[in-house]
Backbone and ligand atoms as CSV (ligand in chain L), in Angstrom:
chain,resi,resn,atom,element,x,y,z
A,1,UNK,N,N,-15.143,-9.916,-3.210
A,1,UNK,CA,C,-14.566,-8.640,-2.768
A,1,UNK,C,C,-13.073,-8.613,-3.065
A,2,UNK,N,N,-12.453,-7.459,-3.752
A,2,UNK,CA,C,-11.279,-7.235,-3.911
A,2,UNK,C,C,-10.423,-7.170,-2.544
A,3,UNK,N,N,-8.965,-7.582,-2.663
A,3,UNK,CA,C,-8.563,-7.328,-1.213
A,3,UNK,C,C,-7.600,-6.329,-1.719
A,4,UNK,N,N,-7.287,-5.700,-0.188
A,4,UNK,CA,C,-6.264,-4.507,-0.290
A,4,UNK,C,C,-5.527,-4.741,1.056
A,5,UNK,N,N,-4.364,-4.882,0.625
A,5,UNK,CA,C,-3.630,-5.194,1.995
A,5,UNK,C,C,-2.642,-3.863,2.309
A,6,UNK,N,N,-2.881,-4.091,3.936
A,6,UNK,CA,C,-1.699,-2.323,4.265
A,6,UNK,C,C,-1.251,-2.700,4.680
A,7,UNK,N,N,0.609,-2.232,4.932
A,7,UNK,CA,C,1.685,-2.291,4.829
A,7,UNK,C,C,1.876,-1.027,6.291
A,8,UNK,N,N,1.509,-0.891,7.561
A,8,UNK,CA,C,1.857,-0.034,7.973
A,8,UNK,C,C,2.278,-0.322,9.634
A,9,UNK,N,N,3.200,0.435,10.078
A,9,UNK,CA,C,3.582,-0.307,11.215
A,9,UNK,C,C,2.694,0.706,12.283
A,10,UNK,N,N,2.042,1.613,12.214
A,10,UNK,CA,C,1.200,2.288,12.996
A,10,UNK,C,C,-0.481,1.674,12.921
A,11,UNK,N,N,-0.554,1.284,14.017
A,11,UNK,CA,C,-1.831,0.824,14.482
A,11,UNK,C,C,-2.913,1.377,13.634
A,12,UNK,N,N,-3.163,2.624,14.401
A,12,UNK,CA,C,-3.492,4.077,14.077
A,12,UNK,C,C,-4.470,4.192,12.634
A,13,UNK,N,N,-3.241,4.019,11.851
A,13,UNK,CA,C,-3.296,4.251,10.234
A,13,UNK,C,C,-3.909,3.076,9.673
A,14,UNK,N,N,-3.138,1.957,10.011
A,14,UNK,CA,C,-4.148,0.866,9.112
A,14,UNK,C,C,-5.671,1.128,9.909
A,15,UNK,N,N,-6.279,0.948,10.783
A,15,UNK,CA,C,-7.469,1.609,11.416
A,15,UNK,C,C,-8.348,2.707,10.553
A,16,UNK,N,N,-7.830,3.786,10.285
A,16,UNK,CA,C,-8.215,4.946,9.499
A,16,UNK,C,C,-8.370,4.137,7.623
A,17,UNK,N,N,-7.250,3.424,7.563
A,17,UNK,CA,C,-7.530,2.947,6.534
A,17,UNK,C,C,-8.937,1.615,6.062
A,18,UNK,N,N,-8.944,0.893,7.015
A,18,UNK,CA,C,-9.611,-0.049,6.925
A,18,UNK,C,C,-10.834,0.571,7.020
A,19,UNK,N,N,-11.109,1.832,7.716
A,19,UNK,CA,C,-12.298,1.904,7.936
A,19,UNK,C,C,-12.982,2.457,6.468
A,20,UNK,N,N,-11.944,3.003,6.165
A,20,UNK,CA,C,-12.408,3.885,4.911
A,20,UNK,C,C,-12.741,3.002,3.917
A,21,UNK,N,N,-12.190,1.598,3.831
A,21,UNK,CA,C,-12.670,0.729,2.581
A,21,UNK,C,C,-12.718,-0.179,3.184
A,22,UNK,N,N,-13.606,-0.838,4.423
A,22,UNK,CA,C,-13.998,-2.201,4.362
A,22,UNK,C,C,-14.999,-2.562,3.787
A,23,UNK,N,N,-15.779,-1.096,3.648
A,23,UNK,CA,C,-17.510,-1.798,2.989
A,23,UNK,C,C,-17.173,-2.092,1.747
A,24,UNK,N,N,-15.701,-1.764,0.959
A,24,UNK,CA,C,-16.018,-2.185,-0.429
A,24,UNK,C,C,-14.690,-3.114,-0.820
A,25,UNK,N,N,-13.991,-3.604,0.177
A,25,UNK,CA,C,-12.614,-4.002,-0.276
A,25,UNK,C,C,-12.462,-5.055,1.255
A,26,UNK,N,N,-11.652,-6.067,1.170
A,26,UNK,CA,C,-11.341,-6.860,2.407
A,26,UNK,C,C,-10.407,-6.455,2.526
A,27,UNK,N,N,-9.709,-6.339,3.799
A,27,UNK,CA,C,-8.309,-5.490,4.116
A,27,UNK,C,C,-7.462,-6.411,5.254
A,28,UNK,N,N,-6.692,-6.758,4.422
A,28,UNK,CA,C,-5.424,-7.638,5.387
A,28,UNK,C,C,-4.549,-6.538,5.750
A,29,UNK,N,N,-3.999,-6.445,6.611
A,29,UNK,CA,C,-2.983,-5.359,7.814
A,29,UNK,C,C,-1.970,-6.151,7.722
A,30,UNK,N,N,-0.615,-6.036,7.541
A,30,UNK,CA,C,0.611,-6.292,7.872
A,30,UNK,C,C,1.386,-5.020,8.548
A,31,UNK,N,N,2.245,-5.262,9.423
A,31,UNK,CA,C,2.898,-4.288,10.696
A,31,UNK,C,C,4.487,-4.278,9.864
A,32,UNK,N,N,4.953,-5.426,9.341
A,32,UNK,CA,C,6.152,-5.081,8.752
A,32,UNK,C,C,6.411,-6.218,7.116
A,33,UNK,N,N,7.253,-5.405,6.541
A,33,UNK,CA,C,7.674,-6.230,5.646
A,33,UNK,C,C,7.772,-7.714,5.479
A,34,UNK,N,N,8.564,-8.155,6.632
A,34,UNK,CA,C,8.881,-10.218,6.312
A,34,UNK,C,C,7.089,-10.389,6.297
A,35,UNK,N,N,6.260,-9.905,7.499
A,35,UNK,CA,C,5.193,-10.725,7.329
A,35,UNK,C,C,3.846,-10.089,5.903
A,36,UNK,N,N,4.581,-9.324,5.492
A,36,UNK,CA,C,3.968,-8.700,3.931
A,36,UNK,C,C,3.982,-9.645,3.249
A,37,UNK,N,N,5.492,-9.910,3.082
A,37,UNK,CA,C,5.820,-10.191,2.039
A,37,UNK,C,C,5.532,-11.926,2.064
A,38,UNK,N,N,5.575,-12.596,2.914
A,38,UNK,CA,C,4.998,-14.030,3.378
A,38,UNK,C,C,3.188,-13.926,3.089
A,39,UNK,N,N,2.827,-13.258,3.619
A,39,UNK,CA,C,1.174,-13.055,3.743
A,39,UNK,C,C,0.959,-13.028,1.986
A,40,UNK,N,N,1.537,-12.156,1.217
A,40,UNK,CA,C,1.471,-11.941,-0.029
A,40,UNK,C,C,1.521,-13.117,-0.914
A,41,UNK,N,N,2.534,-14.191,-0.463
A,41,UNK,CA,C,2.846,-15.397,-1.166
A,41,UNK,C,C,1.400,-16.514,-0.833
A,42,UNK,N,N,0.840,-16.530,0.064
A,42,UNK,CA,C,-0.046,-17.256,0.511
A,42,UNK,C,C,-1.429,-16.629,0.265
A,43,UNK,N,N,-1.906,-15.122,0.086
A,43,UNK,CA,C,-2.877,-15.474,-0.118
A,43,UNK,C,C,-2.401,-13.611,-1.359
A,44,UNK,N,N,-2.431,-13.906,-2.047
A,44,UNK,CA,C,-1.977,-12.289,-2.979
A,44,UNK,C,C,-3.407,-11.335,-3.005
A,45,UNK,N,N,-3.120,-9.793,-2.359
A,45,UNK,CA,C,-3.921,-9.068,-2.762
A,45,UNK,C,C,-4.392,-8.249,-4.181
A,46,UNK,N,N,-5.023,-7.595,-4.228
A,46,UNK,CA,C,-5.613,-6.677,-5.475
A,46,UNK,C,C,-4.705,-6.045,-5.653
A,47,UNK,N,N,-4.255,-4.853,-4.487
A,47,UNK,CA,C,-3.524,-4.178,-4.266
A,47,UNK,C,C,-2.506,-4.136,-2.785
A,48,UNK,N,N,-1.690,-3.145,-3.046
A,48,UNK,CA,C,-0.926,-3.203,-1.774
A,48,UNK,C,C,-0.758,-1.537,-1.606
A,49,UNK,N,N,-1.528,-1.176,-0.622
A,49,UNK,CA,C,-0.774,0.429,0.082
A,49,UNK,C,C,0.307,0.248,1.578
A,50,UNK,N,N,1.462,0.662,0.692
A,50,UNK,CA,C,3.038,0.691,1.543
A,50,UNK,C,C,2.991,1.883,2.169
A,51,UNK,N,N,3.435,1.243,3.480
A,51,UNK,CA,C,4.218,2.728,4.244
A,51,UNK,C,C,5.476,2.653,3.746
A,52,UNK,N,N,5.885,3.857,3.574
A,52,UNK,CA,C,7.490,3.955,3.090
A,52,UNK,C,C,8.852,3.768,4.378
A,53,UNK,N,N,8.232,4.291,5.493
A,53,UNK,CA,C,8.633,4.464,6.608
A,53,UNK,C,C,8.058,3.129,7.769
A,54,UNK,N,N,9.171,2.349,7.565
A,54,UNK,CA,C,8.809,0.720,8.644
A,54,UNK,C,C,10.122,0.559,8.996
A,55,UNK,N,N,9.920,0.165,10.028
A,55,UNK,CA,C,11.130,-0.540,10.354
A,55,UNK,C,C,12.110,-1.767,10.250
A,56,UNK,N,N,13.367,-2.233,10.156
A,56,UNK,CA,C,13.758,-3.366,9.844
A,56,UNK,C,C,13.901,-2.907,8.014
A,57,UNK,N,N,12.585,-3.461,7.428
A,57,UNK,CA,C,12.738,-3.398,5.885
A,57,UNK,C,C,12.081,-1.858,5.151
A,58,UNK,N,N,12.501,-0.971,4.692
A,58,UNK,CA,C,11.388,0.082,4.234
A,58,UNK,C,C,10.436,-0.465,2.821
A,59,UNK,N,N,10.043,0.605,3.114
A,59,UNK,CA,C,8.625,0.675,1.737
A,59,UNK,C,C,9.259,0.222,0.228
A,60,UNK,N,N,10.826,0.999,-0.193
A,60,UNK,CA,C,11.158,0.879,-1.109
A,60,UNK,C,C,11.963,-0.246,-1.279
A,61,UNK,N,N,12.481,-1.307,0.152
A,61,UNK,CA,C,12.857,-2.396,-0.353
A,61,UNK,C,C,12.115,-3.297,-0.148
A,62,UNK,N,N,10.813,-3.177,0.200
A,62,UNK,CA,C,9.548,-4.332,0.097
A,62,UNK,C,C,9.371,-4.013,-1.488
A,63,UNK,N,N,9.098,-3.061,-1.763
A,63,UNK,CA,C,8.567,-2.820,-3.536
A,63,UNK,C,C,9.543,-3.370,-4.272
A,64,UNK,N,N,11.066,-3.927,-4.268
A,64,UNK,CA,C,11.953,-3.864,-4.421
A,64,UNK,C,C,11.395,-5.706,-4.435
A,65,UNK,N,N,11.475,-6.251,-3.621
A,65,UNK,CA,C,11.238,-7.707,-3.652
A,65,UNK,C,C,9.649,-8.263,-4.132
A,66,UNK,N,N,8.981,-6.979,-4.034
A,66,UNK,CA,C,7.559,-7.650,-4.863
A,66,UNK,C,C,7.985,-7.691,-6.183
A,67,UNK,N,N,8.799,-6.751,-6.957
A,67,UNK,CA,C,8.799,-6.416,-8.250
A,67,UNK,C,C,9.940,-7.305,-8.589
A,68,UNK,N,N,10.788,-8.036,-7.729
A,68,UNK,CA,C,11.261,-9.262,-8.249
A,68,UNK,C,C,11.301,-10.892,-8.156
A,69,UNK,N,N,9.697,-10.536,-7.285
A,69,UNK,CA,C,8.807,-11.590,-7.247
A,69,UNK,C,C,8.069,-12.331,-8.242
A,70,UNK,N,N,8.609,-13.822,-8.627
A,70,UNK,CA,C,7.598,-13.980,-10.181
A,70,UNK,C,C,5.877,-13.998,-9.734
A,71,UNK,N,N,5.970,-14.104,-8.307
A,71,UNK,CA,C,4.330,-14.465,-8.654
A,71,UNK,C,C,3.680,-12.924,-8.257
A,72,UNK,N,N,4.221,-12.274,-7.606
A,72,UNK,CA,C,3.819,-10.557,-7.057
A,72,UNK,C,C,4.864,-9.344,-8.253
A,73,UNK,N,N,5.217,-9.526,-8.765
A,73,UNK,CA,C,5.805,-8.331,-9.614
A,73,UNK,C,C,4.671,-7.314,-10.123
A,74,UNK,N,N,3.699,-8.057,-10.302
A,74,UNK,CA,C,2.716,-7.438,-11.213
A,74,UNK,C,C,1.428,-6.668,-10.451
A,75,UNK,N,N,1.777,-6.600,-9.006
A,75,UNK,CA,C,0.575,-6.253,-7.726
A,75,UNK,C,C,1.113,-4.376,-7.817
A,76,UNK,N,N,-0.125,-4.076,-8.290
A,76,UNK,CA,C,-0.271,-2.167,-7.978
A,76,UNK,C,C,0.376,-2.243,-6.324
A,77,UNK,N,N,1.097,-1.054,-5.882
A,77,UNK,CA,C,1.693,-0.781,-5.056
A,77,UNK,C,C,1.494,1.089,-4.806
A,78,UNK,N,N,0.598,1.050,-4.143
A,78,UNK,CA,C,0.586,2.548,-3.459
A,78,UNK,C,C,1.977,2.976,-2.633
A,79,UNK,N,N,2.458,3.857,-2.530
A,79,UNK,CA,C,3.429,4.602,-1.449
A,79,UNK,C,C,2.821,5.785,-0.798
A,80,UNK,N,N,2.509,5.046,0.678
A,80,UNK,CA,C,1.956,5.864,1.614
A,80,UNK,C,C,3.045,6.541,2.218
A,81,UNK,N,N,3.088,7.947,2.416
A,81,UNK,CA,C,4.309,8.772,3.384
A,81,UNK,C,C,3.653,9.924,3.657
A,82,UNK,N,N,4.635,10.083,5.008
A,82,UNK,CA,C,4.275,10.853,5.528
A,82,UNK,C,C,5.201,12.569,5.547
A,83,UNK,N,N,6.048,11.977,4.561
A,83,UNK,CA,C,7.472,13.353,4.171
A,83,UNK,C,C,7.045,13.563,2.527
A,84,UNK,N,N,5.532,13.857,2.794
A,84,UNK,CA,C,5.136,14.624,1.591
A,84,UNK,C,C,5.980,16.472,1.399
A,85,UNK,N,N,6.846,16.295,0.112
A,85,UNK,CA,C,7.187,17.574,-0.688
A,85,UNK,C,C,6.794,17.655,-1.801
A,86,UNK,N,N,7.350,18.603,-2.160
A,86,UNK,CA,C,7.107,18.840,-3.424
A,86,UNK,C,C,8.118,17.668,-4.313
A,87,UNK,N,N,7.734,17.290,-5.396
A,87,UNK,CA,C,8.560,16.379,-6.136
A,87,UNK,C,C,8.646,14.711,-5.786
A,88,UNK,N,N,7.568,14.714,-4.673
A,88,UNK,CA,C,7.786,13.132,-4.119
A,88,UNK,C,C,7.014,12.289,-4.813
A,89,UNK,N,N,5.831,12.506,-5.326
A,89,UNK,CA,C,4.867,11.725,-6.414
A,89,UNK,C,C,5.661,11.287,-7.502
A,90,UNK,N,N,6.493,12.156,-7.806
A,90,UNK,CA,C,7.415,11.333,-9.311
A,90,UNK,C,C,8.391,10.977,-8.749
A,91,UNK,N,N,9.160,11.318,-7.621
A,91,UNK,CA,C,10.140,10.309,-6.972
A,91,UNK,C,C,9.767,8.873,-7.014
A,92,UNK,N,N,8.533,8.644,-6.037
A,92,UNK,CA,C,8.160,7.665,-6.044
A,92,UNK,C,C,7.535,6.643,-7.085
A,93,UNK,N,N,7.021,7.420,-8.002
A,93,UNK,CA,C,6.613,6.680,-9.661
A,93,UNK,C,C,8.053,6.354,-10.137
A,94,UNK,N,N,8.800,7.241,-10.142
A,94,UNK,CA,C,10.196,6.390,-10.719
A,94,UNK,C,C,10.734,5.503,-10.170
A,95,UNK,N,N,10.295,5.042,-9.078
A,95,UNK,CA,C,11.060,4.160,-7.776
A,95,UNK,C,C,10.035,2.521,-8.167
A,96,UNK,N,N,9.064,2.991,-9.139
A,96,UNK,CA,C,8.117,1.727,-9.464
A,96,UNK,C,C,6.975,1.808,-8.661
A,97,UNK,N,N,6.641,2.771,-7.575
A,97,UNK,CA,C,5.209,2.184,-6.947
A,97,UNK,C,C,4.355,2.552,-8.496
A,98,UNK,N,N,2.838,2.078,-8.208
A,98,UNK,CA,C,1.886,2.590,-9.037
A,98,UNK,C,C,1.064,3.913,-8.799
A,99,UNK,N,N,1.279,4.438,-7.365
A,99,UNK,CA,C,0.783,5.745,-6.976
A,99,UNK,C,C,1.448,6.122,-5.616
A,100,UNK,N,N,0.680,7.064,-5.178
A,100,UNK,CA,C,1.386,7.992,-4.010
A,100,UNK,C,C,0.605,8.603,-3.371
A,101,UNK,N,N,0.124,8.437,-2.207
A,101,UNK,CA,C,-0.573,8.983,-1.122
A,101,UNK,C,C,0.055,9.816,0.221
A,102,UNK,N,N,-0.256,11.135,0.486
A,102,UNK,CA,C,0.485,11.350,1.697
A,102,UNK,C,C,-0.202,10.797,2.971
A,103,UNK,N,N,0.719,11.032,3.713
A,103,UNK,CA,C,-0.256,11.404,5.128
A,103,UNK,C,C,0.134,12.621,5.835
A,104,UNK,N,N,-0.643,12.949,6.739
A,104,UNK,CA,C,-2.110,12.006,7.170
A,104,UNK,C,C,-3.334,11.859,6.148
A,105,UNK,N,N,-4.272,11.304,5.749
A,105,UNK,CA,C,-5.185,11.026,5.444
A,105,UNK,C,C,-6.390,11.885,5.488
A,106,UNK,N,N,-6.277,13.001,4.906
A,106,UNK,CA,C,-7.542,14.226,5.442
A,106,UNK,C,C,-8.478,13.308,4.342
A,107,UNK,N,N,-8.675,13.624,3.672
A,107,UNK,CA,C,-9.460,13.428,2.464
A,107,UNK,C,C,-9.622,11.886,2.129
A,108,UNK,N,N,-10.823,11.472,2.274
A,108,UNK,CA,C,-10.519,9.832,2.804
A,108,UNK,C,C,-11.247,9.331,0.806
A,109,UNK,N,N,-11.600,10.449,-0.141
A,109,UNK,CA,C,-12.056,10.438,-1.680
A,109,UNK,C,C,-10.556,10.111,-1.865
A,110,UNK,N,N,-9.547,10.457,-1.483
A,110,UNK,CA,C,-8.037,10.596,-2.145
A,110,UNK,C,C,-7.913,9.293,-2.163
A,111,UNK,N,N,-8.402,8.605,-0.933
A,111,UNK,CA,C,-7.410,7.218,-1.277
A,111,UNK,C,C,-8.099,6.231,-1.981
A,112,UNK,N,N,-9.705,6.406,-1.425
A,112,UNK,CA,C,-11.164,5.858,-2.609
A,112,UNK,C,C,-10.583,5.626,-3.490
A,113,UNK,N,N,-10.335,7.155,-4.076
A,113,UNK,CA,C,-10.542,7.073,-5.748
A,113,UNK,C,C,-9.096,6.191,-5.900
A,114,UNK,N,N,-7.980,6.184,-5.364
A,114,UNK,CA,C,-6.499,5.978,-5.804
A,114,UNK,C,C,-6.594,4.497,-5.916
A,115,UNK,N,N,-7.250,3.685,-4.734
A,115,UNK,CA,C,-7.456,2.357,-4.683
A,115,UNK,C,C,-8.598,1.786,-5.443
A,116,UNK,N,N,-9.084,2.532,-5.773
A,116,UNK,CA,C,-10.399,2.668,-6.852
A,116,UNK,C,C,-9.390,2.599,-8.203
A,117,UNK,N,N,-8.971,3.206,-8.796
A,117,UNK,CA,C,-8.154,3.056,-10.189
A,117,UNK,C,C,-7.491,2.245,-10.264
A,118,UNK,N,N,-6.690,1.577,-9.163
A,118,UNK,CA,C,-5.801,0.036,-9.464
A,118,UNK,C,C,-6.821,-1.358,-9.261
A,119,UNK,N,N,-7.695,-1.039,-8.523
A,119,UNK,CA,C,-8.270,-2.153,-8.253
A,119,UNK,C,C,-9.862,-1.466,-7.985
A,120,UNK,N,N,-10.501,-1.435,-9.025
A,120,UNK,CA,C,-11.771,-1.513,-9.001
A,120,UNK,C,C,-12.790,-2.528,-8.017
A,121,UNK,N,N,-13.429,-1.514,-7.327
A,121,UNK,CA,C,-14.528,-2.534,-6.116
A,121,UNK,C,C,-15.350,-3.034,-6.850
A,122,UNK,N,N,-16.072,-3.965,-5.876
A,122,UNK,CA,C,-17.415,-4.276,-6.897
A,122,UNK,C,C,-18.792,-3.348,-6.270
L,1,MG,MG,MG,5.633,3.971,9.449
């Protein structure tokens, strides 16, 4: 099983998330960055869906130390937020994630398919 690890400091959300892909993905939960980014070195996921919004470290300076990580540079990185506008999908592609998800989470195909294209289930 592919793993997909979330990055979110709301209970809540990793919950909604896990539920949506445990039958096809193993899902490690991290609450903040230091223990991401430690958890990542010890056991590396498929993928990683970031909250942008954490406390202490944000979304864009965790992506910031994966991508100058020699052994994680190369890990797909979703950007989960919740200050979806207009123009934030290519904000965030230029910022280096590999995609962009808002929240909340209506449409639970959105994130399927999104975690589905970086990291194919079995
Ligand atoms: Mg948050």
């Amino acid at each position: 099983m592919r793993k997909v690890a979330v990055v979110d400091d709301n209970a809540d959300n990793r919950l909604i998330i896990r539920t949506i892909l445990e039958d096809q993905y193993e899902v490690m939960e991290f609450s903040n960055g230091i223990e991401a980014i430690d958890g990542f070195r010890k056991d590396k996921p498929d993928i990683v869906i970031l909250d942008i919004s954490l406390p202490e470290m944000d979304g864009t300076e965790i992506l910031r130390r994966i991508r100058d990580d020699s052994e994680l540079h190369d890990l797909p990185v979703v950007a989960l937020t919740a200050h979806a506008m207009v123009g934030d999908r290519e904000k965030y592609l230029a910022a280096g994630f590999n995609d962009y998800i808002a929240k909340p989470i209506l449409d639970m195909n959105i994130l399927f398919s999104t975690v589905q294209r970086w990291a194919p289930g079995t």
